[in-house]
PLY file of the C-alpha trace (Angstrom):
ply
format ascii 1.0
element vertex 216
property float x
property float y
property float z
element edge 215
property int vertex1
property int vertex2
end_header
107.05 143.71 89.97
109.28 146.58 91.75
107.99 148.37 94.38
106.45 151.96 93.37
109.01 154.93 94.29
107.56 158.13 95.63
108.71 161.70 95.46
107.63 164.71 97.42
108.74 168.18 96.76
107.85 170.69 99.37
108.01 174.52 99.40
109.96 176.02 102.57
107.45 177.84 104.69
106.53 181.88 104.68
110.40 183.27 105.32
111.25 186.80 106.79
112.71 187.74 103.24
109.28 186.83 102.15
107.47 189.91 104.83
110.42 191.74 103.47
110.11 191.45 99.95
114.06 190.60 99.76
116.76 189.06 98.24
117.95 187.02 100.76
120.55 183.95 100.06
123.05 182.99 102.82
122.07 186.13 104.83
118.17 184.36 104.73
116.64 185.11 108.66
114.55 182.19 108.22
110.87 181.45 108.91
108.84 183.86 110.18
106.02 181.98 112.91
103.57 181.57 110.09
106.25 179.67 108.00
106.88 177.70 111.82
103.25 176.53 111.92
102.60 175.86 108.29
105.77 173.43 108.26
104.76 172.00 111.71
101.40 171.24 109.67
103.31 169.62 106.66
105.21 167.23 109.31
102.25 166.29 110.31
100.20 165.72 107.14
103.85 163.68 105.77
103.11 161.21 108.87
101.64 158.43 107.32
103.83 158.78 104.24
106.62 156.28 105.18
109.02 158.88 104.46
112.31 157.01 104.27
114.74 160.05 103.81
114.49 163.67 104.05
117.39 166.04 101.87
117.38 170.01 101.70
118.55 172.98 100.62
120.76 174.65 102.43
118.78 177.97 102.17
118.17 178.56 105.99
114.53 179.22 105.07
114.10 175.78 103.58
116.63 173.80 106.07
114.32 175.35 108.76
111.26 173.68 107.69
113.48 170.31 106.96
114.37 170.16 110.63
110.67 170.77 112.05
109.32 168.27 109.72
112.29 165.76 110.17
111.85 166.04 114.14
108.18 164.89 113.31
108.89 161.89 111.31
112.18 161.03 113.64
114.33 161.04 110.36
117.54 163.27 109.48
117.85 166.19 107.64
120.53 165.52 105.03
122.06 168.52 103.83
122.25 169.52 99.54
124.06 172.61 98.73
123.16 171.77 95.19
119.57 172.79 95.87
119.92 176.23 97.82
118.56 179.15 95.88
120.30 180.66 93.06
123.00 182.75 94.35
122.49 186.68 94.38
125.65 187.93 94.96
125.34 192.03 94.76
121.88 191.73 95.04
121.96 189.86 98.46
119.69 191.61 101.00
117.92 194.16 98.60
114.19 194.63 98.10
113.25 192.58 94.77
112.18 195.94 92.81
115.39 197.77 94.00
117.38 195.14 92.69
115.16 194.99 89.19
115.71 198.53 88.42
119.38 198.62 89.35
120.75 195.49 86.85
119.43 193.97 83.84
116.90 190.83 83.98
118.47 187.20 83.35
117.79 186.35 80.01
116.93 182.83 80.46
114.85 184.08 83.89
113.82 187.59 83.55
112.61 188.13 86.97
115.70 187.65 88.57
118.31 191.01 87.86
121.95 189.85 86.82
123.74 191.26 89.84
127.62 191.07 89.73
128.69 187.49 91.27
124.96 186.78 90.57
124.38 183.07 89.66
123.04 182.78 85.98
119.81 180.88 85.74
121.42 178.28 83.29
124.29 177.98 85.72
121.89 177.46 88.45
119.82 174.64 86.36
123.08 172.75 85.56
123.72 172.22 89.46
120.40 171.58 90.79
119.17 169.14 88.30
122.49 167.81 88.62
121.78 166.82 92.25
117.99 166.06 91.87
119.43 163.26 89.23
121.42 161.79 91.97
118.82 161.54 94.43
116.05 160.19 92.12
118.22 157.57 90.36
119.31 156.51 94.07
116.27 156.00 95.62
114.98 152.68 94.79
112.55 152.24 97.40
110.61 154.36 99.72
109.74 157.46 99.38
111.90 160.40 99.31
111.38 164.23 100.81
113.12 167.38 99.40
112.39 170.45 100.98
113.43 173.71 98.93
111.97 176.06 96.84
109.91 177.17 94.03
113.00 176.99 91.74
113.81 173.58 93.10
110.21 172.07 91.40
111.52 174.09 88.60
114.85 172.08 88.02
112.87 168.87 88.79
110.61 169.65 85.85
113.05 170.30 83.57
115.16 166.79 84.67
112.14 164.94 84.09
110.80 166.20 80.83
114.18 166.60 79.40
114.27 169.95 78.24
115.92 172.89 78.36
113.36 175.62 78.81
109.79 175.29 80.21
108.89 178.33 77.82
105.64 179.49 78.41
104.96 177.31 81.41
105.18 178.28 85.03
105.35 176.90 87.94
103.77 178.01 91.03
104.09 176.18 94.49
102.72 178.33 97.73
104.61 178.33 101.01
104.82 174.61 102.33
102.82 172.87 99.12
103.35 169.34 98.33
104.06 168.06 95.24
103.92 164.26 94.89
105.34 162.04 92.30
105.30 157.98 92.26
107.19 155.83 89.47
105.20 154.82 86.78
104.36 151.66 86.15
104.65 150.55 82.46
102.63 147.96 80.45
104.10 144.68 80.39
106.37 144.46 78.16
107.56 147.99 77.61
110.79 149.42 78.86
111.99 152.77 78.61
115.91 154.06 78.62
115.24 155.84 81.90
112.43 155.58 84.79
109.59 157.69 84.41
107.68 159.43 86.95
103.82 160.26 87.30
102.93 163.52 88.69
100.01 162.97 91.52
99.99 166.23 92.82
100.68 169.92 92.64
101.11 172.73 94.98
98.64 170.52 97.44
97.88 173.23 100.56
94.98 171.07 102.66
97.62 170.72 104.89
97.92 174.52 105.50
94.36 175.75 104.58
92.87 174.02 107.94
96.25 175.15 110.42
94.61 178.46 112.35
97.43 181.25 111.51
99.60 182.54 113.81
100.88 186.21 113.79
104.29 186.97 113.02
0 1
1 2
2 3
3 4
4 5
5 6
6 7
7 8
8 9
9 10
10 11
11 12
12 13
13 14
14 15
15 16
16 17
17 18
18 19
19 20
20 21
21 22
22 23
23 24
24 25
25 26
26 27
27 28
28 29
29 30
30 31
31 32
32 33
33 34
34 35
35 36
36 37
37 38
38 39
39 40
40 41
41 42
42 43
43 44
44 45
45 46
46 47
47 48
48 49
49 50
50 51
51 52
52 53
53 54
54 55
55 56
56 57
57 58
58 59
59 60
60 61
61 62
62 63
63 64
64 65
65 66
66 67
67 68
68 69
69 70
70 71
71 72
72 73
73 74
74 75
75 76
76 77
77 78
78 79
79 80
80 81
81 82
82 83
83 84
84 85
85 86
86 87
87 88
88 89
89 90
90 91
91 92
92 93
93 94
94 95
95 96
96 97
97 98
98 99
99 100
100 101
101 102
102 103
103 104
104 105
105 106
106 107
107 108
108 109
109 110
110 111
111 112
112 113
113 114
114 115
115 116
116 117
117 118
118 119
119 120
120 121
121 122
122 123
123 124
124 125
125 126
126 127
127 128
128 129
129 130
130 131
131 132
132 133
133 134
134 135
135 136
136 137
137 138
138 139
139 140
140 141
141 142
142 143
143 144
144 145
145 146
146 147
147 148
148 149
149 150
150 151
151 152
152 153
153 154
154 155
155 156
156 157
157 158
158 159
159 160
160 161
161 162
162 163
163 164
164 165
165 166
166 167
167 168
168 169
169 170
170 171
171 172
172 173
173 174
174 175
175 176
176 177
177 178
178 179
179 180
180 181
181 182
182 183
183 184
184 185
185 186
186 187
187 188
188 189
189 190
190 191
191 192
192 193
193 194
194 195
195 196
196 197
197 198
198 199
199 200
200 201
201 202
202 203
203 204
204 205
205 206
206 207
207 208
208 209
209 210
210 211
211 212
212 213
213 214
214 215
């Protein structure tokens, strides 16, 4: 029988844009020392995972909380531009509501405005889930670590359910949550076309609930 393959998804922690209430892409400032300590506390509660790789966005927000859990677990941060948020373009560094009531909602995501050079939310989907395919088809043993963002547990649901829209469903994940998946194993006897995966857990914060918090 093959080894069960695990999957962890976790949130970047609390982010300056996040105080700010901004837009904030490849001009992100990065964790604020809330976000510092809640990630320190994810490293630390990812110990005894046998985490065999580590991948990111490359959202400074989210590469930020790879590195301090990576240093923990003495592993790499590899580096996915696929995965970074979508991009804002003219809405890069403005105040969410600002932005809102200057352009027109995304269709397919209404609470993100369609700023010109903006990235459209089906645009976005096509890349990410393009690059969460690759790492979940390669990973045949161990258990795997991406570190992004709400909309990167997005794309993930939408690769594994195979669908297009989630509809009415959405999906919350706090700052630093884990999400855990593990391969399912099938009754003997049945294959599928494609692996499937069983969701453990979701949005998981024990981690941060017991971590003291420190000011920013």
């Amino acid at each position: 029988m093959t080894a069960a393959r695990s999957l962890i998804v976790v949130r970047h922690g609390r982010a300056r844009c996040n105080d700010t209430g901004s837009i904030a892409g490849p001009t992100c400032a990065g964790l604020t020392d809330t976000g510092r300590t809640q990630a320190t506390a994810t490293a630390h509660r990812l110990a005894g995972d046998n985490v065999t790789e580590v991948h990111a966005s490359t959202t400074p927000r989210a590469l930020e909380t790879a590195h301090r859990i990576a240093a923990v677990l003495d592993l790499p941060v590899i580096r996915q531009p696929g995965l970074r948020v979508p991009d804002p373009g003219a809405a890069e560094g403005l105040r969410w509501p600002d932005a809102r009531r200057r352009w027109p909602p995304d269709p397919l995501n209404p609470t993100r405005p369609t700023a010109p050079d903006s990235e459209p939310w089906l645009a976005y989907l096509g890349r990410a889930t393009a690059t969460l395919a690759e790492l979940v088809d390669a990973n045949d043993s161990g258990t795997l670590l991406i570190v992004g963002h709400s909309e990167t547990l997005t794309a993930l649901m939408h690769l594994l359910l195979g669908v297009a829209t989630l509809d009415r469903l959405k999906i919350d994940l706090d700052h630093c949550a884990i999400t855990r998946w593990q391969t399912t194993t099938e009754w003997p006897g049945i294959r599928h076309l494609q692996q499937r995966w069983t969701l453990l857990h979701h949005n998981d914060t024990s981690h941060i609930m017991t971590q003291p918090t420190t000011a920013d």
